[in-house]
C-alpha positions as CSV (number, residue, x, y, z in Angstrom):
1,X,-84.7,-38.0,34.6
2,X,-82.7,-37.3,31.5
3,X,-78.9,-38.0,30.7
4,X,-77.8,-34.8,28.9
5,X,-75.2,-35.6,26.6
6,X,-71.5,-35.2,26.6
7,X,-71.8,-33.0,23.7
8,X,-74.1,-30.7,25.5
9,X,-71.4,-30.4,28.2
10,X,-68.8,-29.6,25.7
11,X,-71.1,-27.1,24.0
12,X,-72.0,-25.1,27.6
13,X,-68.6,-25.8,28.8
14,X,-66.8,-23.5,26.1
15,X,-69.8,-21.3,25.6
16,X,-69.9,-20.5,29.3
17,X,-65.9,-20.0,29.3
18,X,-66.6,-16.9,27.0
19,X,-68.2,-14.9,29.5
20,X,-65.6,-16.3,32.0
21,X,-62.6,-14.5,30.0
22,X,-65.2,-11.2,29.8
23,X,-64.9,-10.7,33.5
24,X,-61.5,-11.7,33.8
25,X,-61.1,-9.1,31.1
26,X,-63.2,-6.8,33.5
27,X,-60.8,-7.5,36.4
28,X,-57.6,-7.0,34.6
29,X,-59.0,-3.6,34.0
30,X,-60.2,-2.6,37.1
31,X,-57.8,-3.8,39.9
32,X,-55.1,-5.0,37.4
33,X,-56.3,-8.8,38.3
34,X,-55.0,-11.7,36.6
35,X,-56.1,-12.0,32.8
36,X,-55.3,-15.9,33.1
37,X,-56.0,-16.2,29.2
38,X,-53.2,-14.4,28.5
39,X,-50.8,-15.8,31.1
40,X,-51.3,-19.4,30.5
41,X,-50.0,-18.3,26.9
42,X,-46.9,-16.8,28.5
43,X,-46.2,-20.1,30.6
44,X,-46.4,-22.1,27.2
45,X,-44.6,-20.2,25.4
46,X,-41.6,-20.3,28.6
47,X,-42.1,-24.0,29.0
48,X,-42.2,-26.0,25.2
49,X,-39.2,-26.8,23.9
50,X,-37.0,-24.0,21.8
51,X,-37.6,-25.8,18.2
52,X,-41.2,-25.9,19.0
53,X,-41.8,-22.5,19.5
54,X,-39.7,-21.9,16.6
55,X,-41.3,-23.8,14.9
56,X,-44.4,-22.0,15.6
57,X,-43.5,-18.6,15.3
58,X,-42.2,-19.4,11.6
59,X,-45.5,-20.8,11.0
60,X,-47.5,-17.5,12.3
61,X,-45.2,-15.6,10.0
62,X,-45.4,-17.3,6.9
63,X,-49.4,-17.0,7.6
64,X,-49.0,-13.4,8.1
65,X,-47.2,-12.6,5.4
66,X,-48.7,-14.7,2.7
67,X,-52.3,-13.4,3.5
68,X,-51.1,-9.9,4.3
69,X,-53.0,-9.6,7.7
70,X,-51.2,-6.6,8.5
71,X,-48.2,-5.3,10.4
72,X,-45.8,-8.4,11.2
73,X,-45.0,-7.4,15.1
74,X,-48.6,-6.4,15.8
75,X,-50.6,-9.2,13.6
76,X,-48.4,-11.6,15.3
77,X,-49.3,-10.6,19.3
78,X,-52.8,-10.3,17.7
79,X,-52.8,-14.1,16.7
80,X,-51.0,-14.6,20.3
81,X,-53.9,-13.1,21.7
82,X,-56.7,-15.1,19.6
83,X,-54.5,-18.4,20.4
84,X,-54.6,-18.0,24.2
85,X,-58.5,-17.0,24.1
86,X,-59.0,-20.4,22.0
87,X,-56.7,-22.5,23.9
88,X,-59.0,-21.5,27.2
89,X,-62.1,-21.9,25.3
90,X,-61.2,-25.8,24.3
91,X,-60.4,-26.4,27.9
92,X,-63.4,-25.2,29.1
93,X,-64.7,-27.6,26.5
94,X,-63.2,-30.7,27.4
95,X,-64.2,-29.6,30.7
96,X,-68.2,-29.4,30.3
97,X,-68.1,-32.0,28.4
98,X,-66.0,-34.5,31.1
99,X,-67.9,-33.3,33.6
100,X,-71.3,-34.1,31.9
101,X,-69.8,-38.0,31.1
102,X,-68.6,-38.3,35.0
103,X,-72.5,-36.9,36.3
104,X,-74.4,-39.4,34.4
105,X,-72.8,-41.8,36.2
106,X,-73.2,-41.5,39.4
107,X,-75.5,-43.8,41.3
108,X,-77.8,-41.4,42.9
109,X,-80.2,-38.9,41.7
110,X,-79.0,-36.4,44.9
111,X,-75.3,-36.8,43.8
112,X,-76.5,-35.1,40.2
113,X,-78.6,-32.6,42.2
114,X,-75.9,-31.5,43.8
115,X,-73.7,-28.6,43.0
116,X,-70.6,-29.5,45.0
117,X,-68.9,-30.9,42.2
118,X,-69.4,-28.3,39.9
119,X,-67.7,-25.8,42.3
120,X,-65.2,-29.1,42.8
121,X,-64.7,-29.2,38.8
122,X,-64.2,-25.6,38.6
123,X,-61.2,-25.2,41.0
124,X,-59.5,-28.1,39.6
125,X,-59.8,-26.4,36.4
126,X,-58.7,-23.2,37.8
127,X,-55.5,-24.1,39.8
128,X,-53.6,-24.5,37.0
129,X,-54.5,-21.1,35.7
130,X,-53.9,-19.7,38.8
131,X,-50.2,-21.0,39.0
132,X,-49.6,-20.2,35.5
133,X,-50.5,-16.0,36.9
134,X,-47.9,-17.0,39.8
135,X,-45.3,-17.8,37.4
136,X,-45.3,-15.3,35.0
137,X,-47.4,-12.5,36.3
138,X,-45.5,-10.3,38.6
139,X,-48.6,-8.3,39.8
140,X,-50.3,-12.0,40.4
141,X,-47.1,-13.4,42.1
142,X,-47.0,-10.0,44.6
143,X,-50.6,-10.7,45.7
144,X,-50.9,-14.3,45.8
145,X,-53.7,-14.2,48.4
146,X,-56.1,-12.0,46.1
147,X,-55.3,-13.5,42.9
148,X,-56.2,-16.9,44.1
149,X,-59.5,-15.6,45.4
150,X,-60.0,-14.2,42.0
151,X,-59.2,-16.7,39.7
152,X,-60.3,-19.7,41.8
153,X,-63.1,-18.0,42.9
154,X,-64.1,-16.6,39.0
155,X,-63.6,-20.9,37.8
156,X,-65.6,-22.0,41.2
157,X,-68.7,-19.9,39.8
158,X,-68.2,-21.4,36.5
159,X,-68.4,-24.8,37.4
160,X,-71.7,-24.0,39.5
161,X,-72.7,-22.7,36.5
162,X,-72.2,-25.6,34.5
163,X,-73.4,-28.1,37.3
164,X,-76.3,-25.9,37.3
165,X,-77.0,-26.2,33.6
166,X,-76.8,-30.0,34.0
167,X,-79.2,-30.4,37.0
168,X,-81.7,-28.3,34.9
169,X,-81.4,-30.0,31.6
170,X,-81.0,-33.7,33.4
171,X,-84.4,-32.8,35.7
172,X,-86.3,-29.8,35.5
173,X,-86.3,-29.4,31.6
174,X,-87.9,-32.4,29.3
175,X,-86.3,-33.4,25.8
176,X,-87.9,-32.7,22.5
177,X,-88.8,-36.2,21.9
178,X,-91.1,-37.6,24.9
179,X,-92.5,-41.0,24.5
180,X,-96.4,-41.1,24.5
181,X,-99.0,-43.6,23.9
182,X,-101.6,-41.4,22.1
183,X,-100.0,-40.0,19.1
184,X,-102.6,-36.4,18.9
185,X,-101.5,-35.9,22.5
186,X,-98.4,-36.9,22.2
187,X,-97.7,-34.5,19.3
188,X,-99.1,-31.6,21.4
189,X,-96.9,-32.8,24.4
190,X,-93.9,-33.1,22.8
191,X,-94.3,-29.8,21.0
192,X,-94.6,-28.0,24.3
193,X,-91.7,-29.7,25.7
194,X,-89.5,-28.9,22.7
195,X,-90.8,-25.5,23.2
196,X,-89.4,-25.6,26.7
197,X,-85.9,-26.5,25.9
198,X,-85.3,-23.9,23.5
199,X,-86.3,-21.3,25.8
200,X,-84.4,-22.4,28.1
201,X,-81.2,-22.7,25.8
202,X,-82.2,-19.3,24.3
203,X,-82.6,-17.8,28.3
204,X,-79.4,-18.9,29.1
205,X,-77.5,-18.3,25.9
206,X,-78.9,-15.1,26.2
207,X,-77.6,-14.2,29.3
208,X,-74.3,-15.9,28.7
209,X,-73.8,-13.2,25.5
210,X,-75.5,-10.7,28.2
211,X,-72.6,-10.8,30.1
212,X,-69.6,-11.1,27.6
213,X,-70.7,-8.0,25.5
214,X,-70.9,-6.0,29.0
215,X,-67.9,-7.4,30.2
216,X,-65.9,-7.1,27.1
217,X,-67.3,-3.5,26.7
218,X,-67.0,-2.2,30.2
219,X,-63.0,-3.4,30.2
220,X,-62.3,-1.8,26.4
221,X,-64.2,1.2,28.1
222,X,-61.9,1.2,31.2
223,X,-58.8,0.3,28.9
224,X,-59.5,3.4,27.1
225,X,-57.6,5.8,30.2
226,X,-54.6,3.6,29.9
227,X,-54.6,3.6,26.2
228,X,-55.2,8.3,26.3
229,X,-52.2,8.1,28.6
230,X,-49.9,6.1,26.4
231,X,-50.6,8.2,23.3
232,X,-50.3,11.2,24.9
233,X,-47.0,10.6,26.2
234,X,-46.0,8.9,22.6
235,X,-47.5,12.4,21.3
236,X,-44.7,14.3,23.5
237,X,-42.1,12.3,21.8
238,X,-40.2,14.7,19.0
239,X,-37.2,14.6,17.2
240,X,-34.1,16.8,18.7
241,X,-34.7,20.6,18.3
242,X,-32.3,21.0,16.0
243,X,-33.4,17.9,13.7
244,X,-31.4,14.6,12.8
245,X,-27.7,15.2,12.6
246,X,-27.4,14.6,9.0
247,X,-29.9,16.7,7.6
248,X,-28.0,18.8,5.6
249,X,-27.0,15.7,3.8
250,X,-28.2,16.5,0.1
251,X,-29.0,13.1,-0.9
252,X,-32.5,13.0,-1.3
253,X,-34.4,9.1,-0.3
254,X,-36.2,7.7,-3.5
255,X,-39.5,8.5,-2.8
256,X,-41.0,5.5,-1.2
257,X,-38.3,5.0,1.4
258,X,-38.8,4.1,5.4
259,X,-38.7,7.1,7.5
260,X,-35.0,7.6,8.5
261,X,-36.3,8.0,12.1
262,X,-38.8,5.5,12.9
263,X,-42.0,7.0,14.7
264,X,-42.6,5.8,17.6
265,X,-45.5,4.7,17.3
266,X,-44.2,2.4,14.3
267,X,-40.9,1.2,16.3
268,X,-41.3,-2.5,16.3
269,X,-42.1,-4.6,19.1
270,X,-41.3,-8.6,19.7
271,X,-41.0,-10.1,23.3
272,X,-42.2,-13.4,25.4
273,X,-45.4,-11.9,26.6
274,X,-49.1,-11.3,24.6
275,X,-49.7,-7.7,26.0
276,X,-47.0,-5.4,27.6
277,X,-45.5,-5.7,30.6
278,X,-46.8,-2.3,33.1
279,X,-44.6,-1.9,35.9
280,X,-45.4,0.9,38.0
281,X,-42.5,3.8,38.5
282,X,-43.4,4.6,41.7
283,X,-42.0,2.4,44.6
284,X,-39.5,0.8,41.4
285,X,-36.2,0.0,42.6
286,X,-33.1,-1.8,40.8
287,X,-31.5,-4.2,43.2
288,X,-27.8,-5.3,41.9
289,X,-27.1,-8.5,43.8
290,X,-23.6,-11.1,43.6
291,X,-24.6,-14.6,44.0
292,X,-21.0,-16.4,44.7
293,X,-20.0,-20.1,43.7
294,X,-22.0,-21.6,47.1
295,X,-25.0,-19.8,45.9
296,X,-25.0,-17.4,48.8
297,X,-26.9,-14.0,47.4
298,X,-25.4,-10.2,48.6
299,X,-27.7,-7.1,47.7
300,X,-24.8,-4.6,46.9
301,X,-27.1,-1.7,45.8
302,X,-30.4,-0.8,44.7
303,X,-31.4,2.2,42.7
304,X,-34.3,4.1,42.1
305,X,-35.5,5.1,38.4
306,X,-34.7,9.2,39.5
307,X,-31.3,7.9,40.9
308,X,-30.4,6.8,37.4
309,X,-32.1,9.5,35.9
310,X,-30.7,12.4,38.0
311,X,-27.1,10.7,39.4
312,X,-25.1,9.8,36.3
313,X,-24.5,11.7,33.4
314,X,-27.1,11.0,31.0
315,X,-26.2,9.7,27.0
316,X,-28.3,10.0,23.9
317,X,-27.4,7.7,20.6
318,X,-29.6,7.3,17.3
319,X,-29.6,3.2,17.3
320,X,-31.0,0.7,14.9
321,X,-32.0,-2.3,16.3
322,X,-33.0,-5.7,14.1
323,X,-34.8,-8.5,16.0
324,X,-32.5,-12.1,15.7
325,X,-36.0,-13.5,13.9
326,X,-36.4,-10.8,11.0
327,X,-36.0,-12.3,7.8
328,X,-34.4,-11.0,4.6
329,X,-36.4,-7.4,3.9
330,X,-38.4,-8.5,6.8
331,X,-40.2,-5.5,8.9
332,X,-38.3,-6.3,12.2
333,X,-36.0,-3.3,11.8
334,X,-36.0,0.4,13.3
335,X,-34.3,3.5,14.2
336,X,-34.6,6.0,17.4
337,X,-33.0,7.6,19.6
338,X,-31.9,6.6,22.9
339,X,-31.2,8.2,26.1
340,X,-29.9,6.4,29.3
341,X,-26.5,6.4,31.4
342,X,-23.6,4.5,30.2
343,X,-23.5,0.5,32.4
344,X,-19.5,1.6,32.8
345,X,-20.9,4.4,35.2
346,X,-23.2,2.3,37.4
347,X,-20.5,-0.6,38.0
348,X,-18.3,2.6,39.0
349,X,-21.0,3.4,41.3
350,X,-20.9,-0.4,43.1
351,X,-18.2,-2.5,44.8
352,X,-18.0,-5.1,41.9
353,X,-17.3,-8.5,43.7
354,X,-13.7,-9.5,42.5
355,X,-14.5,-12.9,41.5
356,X,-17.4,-11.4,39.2
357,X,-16.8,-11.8,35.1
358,X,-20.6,-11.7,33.8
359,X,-23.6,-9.6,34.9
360,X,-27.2,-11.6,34.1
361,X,-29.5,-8.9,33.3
362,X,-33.7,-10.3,34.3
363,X,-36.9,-9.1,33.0
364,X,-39.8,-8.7,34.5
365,X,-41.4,-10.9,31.8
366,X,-39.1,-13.7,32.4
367,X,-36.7,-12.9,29.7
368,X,-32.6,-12.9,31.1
369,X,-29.4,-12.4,29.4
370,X,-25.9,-12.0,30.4
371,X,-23.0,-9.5,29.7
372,X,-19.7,-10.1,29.8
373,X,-17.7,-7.5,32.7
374,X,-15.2,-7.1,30.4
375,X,-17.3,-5.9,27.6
376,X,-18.7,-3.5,30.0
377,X,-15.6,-2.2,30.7
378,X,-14.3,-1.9,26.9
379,X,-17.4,-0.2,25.6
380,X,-18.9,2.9,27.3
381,X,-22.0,3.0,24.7
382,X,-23.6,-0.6,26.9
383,X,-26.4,1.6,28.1
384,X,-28.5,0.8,30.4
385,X,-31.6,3.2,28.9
386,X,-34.9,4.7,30.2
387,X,-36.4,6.9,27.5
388,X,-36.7,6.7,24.1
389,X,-37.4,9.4,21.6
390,X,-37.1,12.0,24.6
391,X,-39.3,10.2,26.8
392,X,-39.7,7.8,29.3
393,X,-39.6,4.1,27.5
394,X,-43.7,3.2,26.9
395,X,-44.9,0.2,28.3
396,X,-44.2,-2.0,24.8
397,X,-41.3,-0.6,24.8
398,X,-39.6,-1.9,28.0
399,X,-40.3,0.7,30.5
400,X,-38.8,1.3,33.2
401,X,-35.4,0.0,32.0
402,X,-33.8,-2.1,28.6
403,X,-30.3,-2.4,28.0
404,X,-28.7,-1.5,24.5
405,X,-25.4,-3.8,23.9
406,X,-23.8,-2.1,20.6
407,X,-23.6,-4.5,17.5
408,X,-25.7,-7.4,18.8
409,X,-29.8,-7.9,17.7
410,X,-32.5,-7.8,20.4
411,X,-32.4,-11.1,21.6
412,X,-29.6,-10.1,24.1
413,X,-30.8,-6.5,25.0
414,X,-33.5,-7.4,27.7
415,X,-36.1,-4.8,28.4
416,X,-38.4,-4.7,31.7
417,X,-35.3,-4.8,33.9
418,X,-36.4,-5.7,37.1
419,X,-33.2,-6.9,38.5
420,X,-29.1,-7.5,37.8
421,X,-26.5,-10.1,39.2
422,X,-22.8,-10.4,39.5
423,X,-21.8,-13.9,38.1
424,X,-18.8,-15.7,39.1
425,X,-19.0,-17.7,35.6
426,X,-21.1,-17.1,32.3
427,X,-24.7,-18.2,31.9
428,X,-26.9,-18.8,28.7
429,X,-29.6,-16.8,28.2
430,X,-32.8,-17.1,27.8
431,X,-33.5,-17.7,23.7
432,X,-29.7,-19.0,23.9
433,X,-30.8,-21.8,26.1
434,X,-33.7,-22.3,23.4
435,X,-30.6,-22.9,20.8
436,X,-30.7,-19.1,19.4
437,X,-26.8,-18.2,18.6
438,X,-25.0,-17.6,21.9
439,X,-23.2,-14.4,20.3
440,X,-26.0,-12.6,18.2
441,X,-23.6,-11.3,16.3
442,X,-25.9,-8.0,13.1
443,X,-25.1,-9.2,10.2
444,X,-25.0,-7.1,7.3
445,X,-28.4,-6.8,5.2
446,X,-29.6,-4.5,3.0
447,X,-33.0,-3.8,1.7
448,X,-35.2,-2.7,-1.7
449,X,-37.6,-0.5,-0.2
450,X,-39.1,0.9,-3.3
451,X,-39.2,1.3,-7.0
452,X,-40.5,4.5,-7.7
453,X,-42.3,3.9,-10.8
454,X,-44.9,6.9,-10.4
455,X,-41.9,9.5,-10.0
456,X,-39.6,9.0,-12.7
457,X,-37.0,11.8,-13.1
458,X,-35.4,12.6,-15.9
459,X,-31.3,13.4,-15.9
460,X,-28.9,16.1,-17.4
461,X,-29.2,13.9,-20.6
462,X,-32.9,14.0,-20.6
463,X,-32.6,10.3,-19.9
464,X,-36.2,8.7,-18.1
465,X,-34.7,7.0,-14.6
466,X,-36.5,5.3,-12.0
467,X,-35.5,5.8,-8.4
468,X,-34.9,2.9,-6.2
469,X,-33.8,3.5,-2.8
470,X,-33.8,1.4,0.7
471,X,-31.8,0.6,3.4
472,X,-28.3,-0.4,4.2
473,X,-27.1,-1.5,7.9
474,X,-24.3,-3.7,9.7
475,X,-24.3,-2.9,13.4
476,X,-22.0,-0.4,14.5
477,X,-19.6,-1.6,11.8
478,X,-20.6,1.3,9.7
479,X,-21.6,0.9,5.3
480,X,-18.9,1.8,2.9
481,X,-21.1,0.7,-0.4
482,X,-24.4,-0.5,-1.6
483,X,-24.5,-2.1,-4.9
484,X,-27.9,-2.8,-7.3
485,X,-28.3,-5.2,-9.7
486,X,-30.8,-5.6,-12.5
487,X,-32.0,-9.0,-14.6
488,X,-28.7,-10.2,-13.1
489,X,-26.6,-7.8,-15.2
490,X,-23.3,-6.0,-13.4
491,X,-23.2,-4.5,-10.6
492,X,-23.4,-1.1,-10.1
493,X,-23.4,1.3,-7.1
494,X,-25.8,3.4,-5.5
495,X,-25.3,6.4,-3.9
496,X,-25.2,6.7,0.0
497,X,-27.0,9.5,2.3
498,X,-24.8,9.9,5.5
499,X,-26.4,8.1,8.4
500,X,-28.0,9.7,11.1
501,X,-25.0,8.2,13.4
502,X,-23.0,5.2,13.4
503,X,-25.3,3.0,15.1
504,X,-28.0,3.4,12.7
505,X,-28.8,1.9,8.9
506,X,-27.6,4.3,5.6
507,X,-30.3,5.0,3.3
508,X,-29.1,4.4,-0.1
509,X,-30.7,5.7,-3.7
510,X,-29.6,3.9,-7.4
511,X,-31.3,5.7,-10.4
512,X,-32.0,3.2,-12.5
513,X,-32.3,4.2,-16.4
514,X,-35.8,3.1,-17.8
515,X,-36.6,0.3,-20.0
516,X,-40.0,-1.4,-20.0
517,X,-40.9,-5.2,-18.9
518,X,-40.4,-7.3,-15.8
519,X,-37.3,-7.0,-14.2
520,X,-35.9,-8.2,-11.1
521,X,-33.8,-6.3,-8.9
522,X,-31.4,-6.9,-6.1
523,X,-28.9,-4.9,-3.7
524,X,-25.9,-6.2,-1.3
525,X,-23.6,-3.9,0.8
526,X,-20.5,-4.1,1.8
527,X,-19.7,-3.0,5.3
528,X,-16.9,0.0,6.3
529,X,-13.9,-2.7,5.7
530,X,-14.7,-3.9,3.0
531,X,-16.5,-7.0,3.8
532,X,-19.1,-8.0,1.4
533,X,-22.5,-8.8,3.2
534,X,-23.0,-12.9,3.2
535,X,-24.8,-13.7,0.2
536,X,-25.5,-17.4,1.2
537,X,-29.3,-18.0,2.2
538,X,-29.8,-18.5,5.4
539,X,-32.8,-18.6,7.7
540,X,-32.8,-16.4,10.8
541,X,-32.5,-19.8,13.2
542,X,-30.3,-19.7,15.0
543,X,-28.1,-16.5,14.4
544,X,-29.9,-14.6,12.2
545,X,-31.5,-14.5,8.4
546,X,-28.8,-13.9,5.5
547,X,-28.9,-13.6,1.6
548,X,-29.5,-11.1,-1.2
549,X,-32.6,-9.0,-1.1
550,X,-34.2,-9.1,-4.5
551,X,-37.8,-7.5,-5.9
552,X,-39.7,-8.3,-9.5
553,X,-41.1,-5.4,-10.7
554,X,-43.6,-4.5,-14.2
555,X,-42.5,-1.7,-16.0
């Protein structure tokens, strides 16, 4: 008998684990299974402590942006992604590799025959998984019964597989290196034993790679319907018939400029979760609930999504939104229009509990927040919105329901609505109990979005200018001025295109007059009062980044 090495276990342990994720992959697909990867991710990033994952997220970005890997919102769930598939990887790892130190010693040679405690090993390793699904998978927690089959069952055959591997290696397959008396027919042994274990490593590598390029191929295949649907209905979305509302504006962007109306394809995406939420419209209802001071819970009304479609009158708004975590001239910024019914008309609707002053708003991702009543009440444009870009929100984007609170960033506008509740006292939400600002209160920023070098334009006086241009935004508190700034000379101000409404940023366009070097150039605003945008650098923990955009440019 051989004692395969606790290396070896490590190595089959992970490599076995590949093929593991494949068919949960395969699963997820098919019957919409638990991709436990993915939600062990979600539970981590729920459970570690706020400055932790702050910690981490500045980390990922400052990676991302210093290497350029691509789109911030995207590159970053990409790395989410890879994290989670690694993080499962090393426990299957430590697994193998535990579970090869614990066989070899055990006193009897039937013990290590047997495969009992590799089916043993594997649902101890795959109950927590399974609980992490419970916790933060909705479609796991609403089928309990099958998803512990699944994911239990999946880890179970895994650990046979590994007690498998071990029985072979530690019986039925002999090392490279045999002991021998006779050294010619020892050196012909030995070569046909070492023969023997690499076909048996290549055999079952083979077939391990076998089934993670099928799996991984058959669920990308099967993804592919979801995928046509999305892009078709993000293909319906259009721009009012009539255009934006300021288009006969004459300004002109510098060339180089964002779009004024983000695609929506392009509108940025950060939440709790590695991959979208997918809630299913039909059999979706919102349940409105009062939970008084004894704890006691009332269902006062529940609505379905063609209710609030069809049985208040609808509102559209052109809306910026800025996630809390966008830096200074950071990507995290975008424009489109919204369409829902105003919160003001759905209290209307209920009998609000008297002693009610604050309405906690959950997510299906795990996400809350909480509005004030009274804010409610003062502001019609709280809207409680279903489609986006005239049509239903997209999975990424929050569908069936999100919430747009005027003036604050994303952090308190939760998305996934899956459920409100009347409060008898105010409650911190969820990135405010992670020590994010309590308010989340825009502040005023203002961005270089290009220097136009390639399209200089020349003025009445046949002087050579260089367009600059960019963005200009403070909530719905509106942009009276945007000033530029060159080699830290005066200040002098740009001109302004009208915005498409005032919830959205002001594109802004400063023709500078050519001279050739390096220069550096920065822009501040100022916001409809007067108030100059805070020029103090600040990072985005915990209510949001501050400071002077600036960009060095060769001429």
């Amino acid at each position: 008998m051989n004692r395969p090495s606790i290396l070896t276990g490590a190595l089959w342990g992970g490599l076995l684990s590949v093929p593991l994720m494949a068919l949960f992959f395969i699963g997820q697909q098919i019957a919409r299974f638990p991709f436990v990867p993915f939600d062990m991710f979600d539970w981590l990033a729920r459970a570690l402590p706020g400055p932790v994952i702050t910690f981490g997220i500045d980390t990922m970005v400052d990676v991302i942006t210093t290497f350029q890997l691509g789109r911030l919102d995207e590159a970053a769930k990409t790395a989410e992604q890879f994290m989670a598939l690694g993080i499962t990887f090393i426990i299957g790892v430590i697994a193998g590799g535990l579970f090869f130190f614990i066989m070899n010693r055990l006193p009897g040679e039937r013990q290590r025959r047997d495969s009992l405690p590799g089916v043993i090993m594997g649902a101890i390793v795959g109950l927590p998984f399974l609980l992490f699904s419970l916790a933060v998978n909705l479609e796991a927690a609403g089928q309990p019964l099958v998803s512990a089959v699944w994911v239990l069952g999946l880890y179970m055959l895994w650990g046979l597989t590994v007690s498998w591997l071990y029985s072979a290696l530690a019986f039925r397959v002999q090392p490279a290196a045999a002991e021998s008396a006779a050294a010619g027919e020892a050196g012909t042994a030995a070569s046909v034993q070492t023969l023997n274990r690499r076909q048996f490593m290549i055999q079952v590598g083979g077939a391990t790679a076998t089934v993670t390029v099928v799996g991984v191929g058959l669920g990308a295949l099967l993804s592919q319907g979801d995928e046509a649907t999305t892009t078709a209905r993000a293909d319906g979305a259009a721009l009012p018939p009539d255009g934006l509302p300021n288009a006969n504006d004459p300004l002109v962007p510098a060339p180089g400029t964002r779009p004024e109306y983000t695609p929506l394809e392009d509108h940025y995406r950060i939440d709790i979760r590695t991959t979208p939420l997918e809630i299913a419209e039909e059999g979706y209802t919102l349940p409105i609930a009062h939970t008084n001071a004894e704890g006691d819970t009332e269902i006062l009304a529940e609505l379905t999504l063609d209710q609030i479609r069809n049985d208040f009158e609808s509102m559209d708004a052109f809306i910026t939104m800025s996630c809390i975590s966008n830096r200074i001239g950071g990507p995290l910024i975008s424009t489109t229009r919204w369409t829902g019914v105003s919160m003001q008309d759905i209290l209307d609707s209920i009998d609000v509990p008297p002693t009610a002053t604050h309405l906690r708003i959950n997510g299906g991702d795990g996400f809350d927040e909480t509005v004030a009543l009274e804010d409610i009440a003062n502001d019609r444009r709280i809207m409680l919105t279903h489609a986006w870009d005239g049509i239903p929100l997209l999975p990424k984007h929050g569908f069936p329901l999100r919430i747009h609170i005027p003036d604050l960033y994303g952090m308190k506008q939760p998305k996934w609505i899956t459920a409100m509740r009347f409060l008898d006292q105010d409650e911190d939400g969820y990135w405010v109990r992670r020590g994010w600002d309590k308010v989340a209160r825009v502040k005023a920023t203002s961005v270089i979005d290009t220097v136009a070098v390639d399209m200089m334009v020349i003025d009445a006086d046949e002087n050579q200018r260089i367009p600059v241009g960019g963005i200009a935004w403070a909530g719905d508190r509106g942009i009276s001025r945007v000033e530029v700034r060159v080699n830290d000379g005066e200040w002098q101000e740009a001109q302004l295109r009208a915005p498409i409404s005032d919830r959205t940023w002001t594109i802004w366009r400063y023709d500078w007059p050519f001279e050739e070097g390096m220069h550096t150039f920065e822009v501040r605003c100022f916001e409809a009062d007067g108030t100059e945008q805070i020029a103090a650098v600040a990072s985005p923990r915990p209510d949001g980044a501050s400071g002077i955009h600036s960009t060095r440019v060769n001429l």
